[in-house]
N, C-alpha and C positions, 0 to 999 in steps of 0.2 A: 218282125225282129228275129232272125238265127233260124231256117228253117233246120230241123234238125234231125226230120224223118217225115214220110209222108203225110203226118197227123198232128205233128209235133212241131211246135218253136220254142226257142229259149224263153221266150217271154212268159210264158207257162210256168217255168219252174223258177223265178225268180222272189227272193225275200218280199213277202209283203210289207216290210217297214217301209221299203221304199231307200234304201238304203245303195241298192246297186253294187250290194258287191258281187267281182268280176269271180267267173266261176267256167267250167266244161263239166254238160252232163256224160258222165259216162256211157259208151255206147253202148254197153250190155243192158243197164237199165231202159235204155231208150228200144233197144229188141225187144223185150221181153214185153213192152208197154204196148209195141205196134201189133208184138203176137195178141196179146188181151186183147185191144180194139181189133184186132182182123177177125180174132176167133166170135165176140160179138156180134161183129157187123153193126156197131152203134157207135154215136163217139163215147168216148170219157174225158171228163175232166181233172184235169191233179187241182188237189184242196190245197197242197202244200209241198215245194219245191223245197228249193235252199232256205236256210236260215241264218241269218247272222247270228253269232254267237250272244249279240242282245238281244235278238228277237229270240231265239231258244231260251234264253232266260225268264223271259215271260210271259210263255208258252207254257198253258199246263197242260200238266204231265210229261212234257216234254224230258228225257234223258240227258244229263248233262254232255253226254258223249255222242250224241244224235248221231246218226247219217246224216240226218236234213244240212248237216250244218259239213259246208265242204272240207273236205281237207286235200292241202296241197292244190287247192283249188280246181280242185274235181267234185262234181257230184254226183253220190249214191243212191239216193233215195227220192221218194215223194208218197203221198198219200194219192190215192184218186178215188173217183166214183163215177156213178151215170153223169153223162151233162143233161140227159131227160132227166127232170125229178120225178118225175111218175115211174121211172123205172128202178129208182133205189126202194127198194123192199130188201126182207132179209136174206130171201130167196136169191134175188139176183149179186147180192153184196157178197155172199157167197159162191156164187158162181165163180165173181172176180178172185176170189181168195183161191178154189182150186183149179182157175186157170195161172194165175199167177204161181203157182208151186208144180205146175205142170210145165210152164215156160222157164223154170229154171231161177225165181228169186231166190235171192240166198236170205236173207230177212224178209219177213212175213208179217204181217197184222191185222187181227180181224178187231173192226170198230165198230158203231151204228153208224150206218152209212156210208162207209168205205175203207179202205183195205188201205195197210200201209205197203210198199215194196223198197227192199233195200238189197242190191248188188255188194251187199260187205266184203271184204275179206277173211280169211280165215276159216268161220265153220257157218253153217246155217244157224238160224234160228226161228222159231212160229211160238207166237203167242194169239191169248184172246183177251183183249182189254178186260180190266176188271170191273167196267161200266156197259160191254157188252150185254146184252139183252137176246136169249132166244127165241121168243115170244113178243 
């Protein structure tokens, strides 16, 4: 389905309600995702692509103002991790976090188990979930 970069298809980043709304990842998020997986040399997998504005709704923690959720029927964002589970530890979920601010996300997010990335407009931003764990 949509090949969308060497690594990448649309199928990936679509609402999991199952919902199908029609949507374009933006190309900057999809650079920045191919630099992460090249600078690995691993795949990764995105947790979570687009959202419908129902599916963000009962999404916790989810932002009522998501990326996840397109606008103008673009998409900014996604979560990813290893597609090895052996390889998400906090060490490597970290990694993704300062390669992803080294390739240029504008929104950032460190989680257990995987990093959020969003191509926003406007200004950057990084945070650390308040369920994040260092240990």
């Amino acid at each position: 389905m949509g090949r969308l970069s060497e690594h990448f298809v649309k199928g990936e980043f679509l609402c999991s309600c199952g919902c199908n709304e029609d949507f374009e990842v933006v190309r900057s998020l999809i650079n920045v995702l191919e630099d992460i997986r090249n600078a690995i040399d691993e795949p990764i997998r995105v947790t979570s692509g687009a959202r419908c504005k129902k599916k963000n709704l009962i999404t916790p923690g989810a932002a009522s103002s998501s990326w996840h959720i397109p606008r103008g029927k673009k998409l900014y964002a996604s979560d990813i991790t290893y597609s090895n589970e052996q390889k998400i530890n906090k060490l490597n979920i970290l990694r993704l976090y300062v390669l992803a601010d080294d390739y240029g996300s504008m929104g950032l997010g460190l989680y257990n188990g995987r990093i959020h990335v969003d191509q926003r407009t406007g200004h950057r931003a990084r945070w650390v979930h308040r369920d994040y764990s260092w240990n």
